[in-house]
C-alpha positions in Angstrom: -30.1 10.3 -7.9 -30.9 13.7 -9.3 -30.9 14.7 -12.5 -30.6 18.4 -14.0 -31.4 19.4 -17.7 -32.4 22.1 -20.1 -35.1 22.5 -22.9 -34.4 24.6 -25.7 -31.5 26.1 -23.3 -33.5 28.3 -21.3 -35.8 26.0 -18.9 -34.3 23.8 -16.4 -36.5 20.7 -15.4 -35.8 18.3 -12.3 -36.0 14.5 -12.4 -35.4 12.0 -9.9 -34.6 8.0 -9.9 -35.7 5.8 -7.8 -33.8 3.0 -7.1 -36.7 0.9 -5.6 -39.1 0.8 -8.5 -36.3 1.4 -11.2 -38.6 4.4 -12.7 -37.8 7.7 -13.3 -40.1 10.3 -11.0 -41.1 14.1 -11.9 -43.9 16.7 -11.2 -47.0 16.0 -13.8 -46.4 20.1 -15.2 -43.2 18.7 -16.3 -44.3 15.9 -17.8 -44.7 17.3 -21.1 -40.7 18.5 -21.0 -39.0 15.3 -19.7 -40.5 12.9 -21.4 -37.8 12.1 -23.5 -35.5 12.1 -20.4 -37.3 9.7 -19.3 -37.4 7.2 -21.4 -33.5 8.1 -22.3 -32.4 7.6 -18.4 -34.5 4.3 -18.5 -32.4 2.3 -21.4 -29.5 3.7 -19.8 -30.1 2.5 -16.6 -30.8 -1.2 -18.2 -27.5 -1.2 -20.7 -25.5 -0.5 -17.2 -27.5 -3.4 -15.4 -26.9 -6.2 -18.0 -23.2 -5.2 -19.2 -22.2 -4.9 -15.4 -21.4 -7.8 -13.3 -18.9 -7.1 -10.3 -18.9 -10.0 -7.7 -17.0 -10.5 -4.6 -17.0 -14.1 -2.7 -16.6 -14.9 1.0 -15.6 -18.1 2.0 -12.6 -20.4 1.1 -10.0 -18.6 -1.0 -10.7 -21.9 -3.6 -13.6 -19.8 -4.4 -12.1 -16.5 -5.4 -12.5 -13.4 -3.9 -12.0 -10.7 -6.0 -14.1 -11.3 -9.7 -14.4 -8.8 -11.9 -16.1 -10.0 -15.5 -15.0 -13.5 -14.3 -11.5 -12.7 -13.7 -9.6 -13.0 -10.4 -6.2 -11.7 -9.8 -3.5 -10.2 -7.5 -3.3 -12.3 -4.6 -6.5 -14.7 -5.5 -7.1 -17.9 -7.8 -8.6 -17.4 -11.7 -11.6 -18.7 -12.6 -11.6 -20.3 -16.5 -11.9 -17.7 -18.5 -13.8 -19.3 -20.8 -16.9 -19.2 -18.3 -19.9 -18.3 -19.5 -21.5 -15.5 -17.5 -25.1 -14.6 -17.5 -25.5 -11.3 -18.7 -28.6 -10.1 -16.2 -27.0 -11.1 -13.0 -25.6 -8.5 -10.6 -24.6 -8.9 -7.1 -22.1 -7.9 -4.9 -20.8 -9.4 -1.4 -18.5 -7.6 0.8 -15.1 -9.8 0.7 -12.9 -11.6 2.9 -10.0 -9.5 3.7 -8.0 -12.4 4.2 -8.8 -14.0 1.1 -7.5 -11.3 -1.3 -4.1 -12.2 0.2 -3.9 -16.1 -0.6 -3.7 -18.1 -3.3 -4.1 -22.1 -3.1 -2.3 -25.1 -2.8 -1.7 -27.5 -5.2 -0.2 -31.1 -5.8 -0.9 -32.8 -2.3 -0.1 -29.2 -0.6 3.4 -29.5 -1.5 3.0 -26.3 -4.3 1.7 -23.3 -3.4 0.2 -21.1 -6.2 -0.5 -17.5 -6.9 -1.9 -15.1 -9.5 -1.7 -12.0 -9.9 -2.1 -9.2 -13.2 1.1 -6.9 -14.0 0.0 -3.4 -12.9 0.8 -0.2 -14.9 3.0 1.0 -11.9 4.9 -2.4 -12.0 6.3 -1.7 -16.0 9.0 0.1 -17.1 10.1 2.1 -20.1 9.5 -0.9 -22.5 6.0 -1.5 -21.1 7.3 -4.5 -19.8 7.6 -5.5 -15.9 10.8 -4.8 -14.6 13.3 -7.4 -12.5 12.5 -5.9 -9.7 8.6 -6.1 -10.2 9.3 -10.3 -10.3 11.4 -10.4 -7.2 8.8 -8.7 -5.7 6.2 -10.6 -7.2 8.6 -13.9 -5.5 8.8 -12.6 -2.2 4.7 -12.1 -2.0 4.0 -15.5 -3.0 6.5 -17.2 -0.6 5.2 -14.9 2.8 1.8 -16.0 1.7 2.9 -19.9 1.3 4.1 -19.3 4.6 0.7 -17.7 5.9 -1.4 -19.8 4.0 0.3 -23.4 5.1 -0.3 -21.8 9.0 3.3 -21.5 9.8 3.4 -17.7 10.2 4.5 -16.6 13.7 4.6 -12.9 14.4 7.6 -12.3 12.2 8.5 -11.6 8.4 7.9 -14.7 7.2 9.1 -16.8 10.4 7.5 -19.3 11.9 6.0 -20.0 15.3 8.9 -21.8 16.4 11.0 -19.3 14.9 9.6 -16.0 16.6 9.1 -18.1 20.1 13.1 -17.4 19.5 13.6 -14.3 18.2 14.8 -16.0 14.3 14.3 -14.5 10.9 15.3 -16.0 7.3 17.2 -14.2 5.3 18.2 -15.0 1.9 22.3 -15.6 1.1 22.0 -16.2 -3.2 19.0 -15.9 -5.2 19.3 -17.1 -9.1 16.6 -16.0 -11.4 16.2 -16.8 -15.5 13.8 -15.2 -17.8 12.7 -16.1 -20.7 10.4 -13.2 -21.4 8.7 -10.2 -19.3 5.0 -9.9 -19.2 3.3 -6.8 -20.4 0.9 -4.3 -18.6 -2.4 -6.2 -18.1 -0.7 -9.9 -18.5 -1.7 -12.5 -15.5 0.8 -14.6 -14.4 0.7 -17.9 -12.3 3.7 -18.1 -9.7 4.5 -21.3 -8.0 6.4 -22.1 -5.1 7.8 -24.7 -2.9 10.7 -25.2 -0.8 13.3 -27.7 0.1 16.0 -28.7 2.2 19.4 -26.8 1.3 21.9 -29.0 3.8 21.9 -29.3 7.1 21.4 -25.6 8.1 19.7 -23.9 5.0 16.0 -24.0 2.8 15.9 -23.7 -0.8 12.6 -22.0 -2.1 11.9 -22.2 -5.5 9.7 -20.6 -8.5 8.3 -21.0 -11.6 5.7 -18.2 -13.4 3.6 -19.1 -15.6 1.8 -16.7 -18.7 -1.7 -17.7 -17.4 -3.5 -17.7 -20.8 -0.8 -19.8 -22.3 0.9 -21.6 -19.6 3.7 -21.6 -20.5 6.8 -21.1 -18.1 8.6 -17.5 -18.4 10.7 -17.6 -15.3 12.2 -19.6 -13.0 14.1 -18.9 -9.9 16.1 -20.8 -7.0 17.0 -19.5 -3.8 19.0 -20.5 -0.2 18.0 -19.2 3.0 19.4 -19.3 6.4 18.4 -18.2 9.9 19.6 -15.3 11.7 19.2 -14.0 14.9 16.6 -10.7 15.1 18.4 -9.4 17.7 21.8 -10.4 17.9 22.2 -9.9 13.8 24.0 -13.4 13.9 23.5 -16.6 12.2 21.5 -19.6 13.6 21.5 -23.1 12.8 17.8 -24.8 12.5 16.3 -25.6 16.0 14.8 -29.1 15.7 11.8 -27.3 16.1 11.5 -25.2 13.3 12.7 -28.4 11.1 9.6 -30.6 12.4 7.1 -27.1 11.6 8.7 -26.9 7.6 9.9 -30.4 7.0 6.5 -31.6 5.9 6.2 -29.3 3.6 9.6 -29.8 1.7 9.3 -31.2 -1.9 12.6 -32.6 -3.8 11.9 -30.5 -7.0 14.3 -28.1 -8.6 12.6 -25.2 -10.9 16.1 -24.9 -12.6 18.3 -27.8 -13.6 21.9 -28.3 -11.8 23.3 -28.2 -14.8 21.6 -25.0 -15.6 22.3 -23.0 -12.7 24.7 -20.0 -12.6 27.0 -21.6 -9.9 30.6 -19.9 -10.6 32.3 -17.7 -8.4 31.3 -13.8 -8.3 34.2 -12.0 -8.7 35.0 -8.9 -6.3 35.3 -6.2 -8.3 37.6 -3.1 -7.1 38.3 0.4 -8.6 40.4 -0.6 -10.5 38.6 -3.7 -12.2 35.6 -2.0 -12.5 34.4 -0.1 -15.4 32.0 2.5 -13.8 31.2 3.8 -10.3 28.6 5.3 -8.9 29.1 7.1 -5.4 26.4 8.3 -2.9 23.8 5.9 -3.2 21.7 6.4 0.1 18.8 4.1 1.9 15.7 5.7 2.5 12.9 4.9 5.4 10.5 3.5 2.2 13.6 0.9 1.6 13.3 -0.7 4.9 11.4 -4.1 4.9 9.7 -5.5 8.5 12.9 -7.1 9.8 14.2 -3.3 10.0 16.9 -3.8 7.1 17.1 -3.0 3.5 14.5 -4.9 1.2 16.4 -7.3 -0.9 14.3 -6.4 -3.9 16.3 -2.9 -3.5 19.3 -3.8 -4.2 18.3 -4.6 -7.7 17.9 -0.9 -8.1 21.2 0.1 -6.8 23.3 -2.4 -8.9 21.7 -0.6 -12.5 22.8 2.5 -11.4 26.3 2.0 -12.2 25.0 0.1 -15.9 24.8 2.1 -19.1 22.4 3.6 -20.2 22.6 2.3 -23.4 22.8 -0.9 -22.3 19.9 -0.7 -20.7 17.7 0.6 -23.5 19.3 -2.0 -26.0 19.7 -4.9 -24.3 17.4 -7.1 -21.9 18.2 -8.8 -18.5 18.1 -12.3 -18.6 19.0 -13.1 -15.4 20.8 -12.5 -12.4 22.4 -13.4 -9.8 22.7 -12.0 -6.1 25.0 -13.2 -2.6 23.5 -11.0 0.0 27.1 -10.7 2.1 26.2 -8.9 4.6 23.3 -6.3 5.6 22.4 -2.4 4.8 21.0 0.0 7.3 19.1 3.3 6.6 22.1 5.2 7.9 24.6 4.1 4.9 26.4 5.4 1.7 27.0 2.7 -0.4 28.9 2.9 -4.0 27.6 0.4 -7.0 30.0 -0.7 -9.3 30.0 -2.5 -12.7 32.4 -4.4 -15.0 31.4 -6.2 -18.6 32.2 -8.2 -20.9 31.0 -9.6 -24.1 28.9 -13.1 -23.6 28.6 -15.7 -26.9 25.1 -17.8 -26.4 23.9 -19.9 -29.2 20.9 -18.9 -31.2 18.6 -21.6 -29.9 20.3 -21.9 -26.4 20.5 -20.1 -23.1 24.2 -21.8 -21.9 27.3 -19.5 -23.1 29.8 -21.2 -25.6 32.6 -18.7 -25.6 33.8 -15.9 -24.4 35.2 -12.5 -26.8 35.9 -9.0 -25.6 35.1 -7.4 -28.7 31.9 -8.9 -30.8 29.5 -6.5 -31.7 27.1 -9.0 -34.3 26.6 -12.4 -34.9 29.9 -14.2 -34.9 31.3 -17.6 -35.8 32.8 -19.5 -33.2 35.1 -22.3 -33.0 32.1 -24.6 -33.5 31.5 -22.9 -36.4 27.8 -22.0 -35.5 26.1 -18.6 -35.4 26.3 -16.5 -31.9 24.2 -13.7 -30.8 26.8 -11.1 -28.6 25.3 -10.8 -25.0 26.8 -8.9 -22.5 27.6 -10.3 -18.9 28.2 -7.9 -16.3 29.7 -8.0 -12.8 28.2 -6.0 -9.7 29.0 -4.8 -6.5 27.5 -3.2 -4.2 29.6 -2.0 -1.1 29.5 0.5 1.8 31.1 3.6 0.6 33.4 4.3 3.6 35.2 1.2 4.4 34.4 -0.4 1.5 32.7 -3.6 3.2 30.9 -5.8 0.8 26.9 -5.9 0.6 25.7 -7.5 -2.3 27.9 -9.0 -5.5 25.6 -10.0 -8.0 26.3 -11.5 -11.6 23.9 -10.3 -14.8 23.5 -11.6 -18.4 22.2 -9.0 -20.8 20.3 -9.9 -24.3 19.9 -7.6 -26.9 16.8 -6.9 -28.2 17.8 -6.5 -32.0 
């Protein structure tokens, strides 16, 4: 390392730093000038050495792979925070690629868990991660259960058995509650396990966690079935692929029964619907590795028929998709929206009644105190015969 100053600002005087005896070098007629540089570059070095630690692991993914100050996020396991760490240790190991990718398994193997720290690219414009951040945040965590449990074959998320025979999942309904939305720099803790959903179907399931307090701020339920890569047609579930994800399945629901959004969508039309928006195209960036439209995508599409001043005023707190039928990168699609005023009690998340026109806390029949919500319908559709992609159902909370 070279360094260049100046005495008195005329004078320039060169320095150098050795790395192997920590000292600062310099020619003995300059002694008398950098002296002070010296000494200076010295306690600056040693402040840098003891405030720095920056350690990457190899090894089993238990172990962490990416630490900074102790902490170990996006894709790897946390160490306690509370850890003492010495301040004079520095080291540095180059890391396991593979490791940054996977999280762990807990409980018997039967959970799968992941952290990972909200990024600044992943917020919107309440600082807060947006829906489709989570979704995304979903879909990492359950290819990596896949991965990490040795099932992966050499398709998205397939299995051995599954790419021997050309099969891919894809998702028909996805439910998903939140309770809040983590900020820029938050860590969350996303767990995931799957189930049997009938005779031809899995059911994967989430829960994520604050990681500091622990305490559950979404939860999320899904069905998938198999298609065809090729053929674009439904599959039922070789007995093969059954014996590879059977021993894995774990009768546990993140969401109650009772608790899940299970009424009908509604199809909305122009004429039911309350606002349009036309031209909506798929781009290459769009496209997931099963060559169709991410299903995280269609999130956006759906708020671009939702008003704007919904959107600044109010808060999803959940949704609900049924993926109908796929999207290429060569469509138009429309995205249409209808709403309606949504009663919810206070201190519950389960709608009481139903009112067109509430615009503050109202008494019901019950005679208790309900916050307005608003519940819209969505469609998304292709814009020239007016086939059916996506419905999807949404419940809006205001933030005031």
């Amino acid at each position: 390392m070279t360094s260049m100053a100046s005495s008195n600002n005329v004078n320039l005087v060169q320095c150098s730093y050795s790395q192997k005896s920590h000292h600062i070098h310099t020619p003995k007629k300059n002694l008398s000038r950098v002296g002070f540089l010296a000494s200076d570059m010295q306690i600056r070095i040693r402040i840098l050495r003891q405030s720095v630690k920056v350690k990457a692991s190899v090894g089993s993914f238990d172990k962490g792979v990416e630490t900074v100050n102790g902490k170990k996020v996006n894709g790897v396991r946390l160490g306690d925070q509370r850890e003492k760490i010495s301040s004079k240790d520095c080291s540095f190991e180059e890391p396991d690629d593979r490791g940054v990718l996977l999280g762990r398994f807990v409980e018997n193997r039967f959970v799968y868990r992941q952290t990972f720290a909200i990024r600044s690219y992943e917020i919107g414009p309440d600082k807060t991660a947006t829906m489709e951040t989570l979704m995304n945040l979903l879909q990492e965590t359950a290819l990596n259960h896949v991965t990490s449990a040795g099932l992966a074959g050499n398709g998205f998320g397939a299995t051995h058995e599954m790419s021997l025979r050309k099969l891919i999942w894809v998702v028909t309904r996805i439910h998903v509650q939140v309770e809040k939305y983590s900020s820029w720099g938050d860590v969350v803790e996303i767990d995931t396990w799957v189930n049997a959903a009938g005779k031809n179907g899995m059911r994967r399931d989430w829960i994520i966690r604050d990681y500091v307090t622990q305490k559950i701020i979404t939860r999320a339920t899904s069905t998938w079935v198999i298609m065809n890569r090729e053929t674009r047609r439904l599959s039922k579930i070789p007995d093969e692929v059954r014996n590879e994800v059977t021993p894995f399945y774990l009768n546990r629901d993140a969401i109650a029964t009772e608790k899940i959004d299970h009424e009908k969508i509604e199809k909305l039309t122009d004429e039911t619907a309350a606002r349009i928006r036309h031209g909506l195209a798929p781009s290459w960036s769009d496209m997931d590795a099963n060559q169709h439209v991410n299903n995280v995508k269609y999130i956006g599409w759906i708020l671009e028929s939702v008003p704007i001043k919904v959107l600044e005023e109010y808060y999803m707190g959940s949704i609900t998709l049924e993926y109908r039928r796929e999207c290429r990168q060569s469509d138009m699609l429309d995205s249409l929206t209808s709403m309606k005023t949504r009663l919810l009690k206070q201190d519950q998340k389960v709608p009481i009644s139903t009112t067109l026109n509430a615009c503050g806390p109202t008494p019901n029949a019950r005679g208790t105190t309900s916050t307005p919500n608003l519940e819209c319908t969505h469609l998304v559709r292709m814009q020239d015969d007016k086939v059916e992609i996506v419905r999807a159902r949404t419940v809006w909370i205001s933030k005031h």
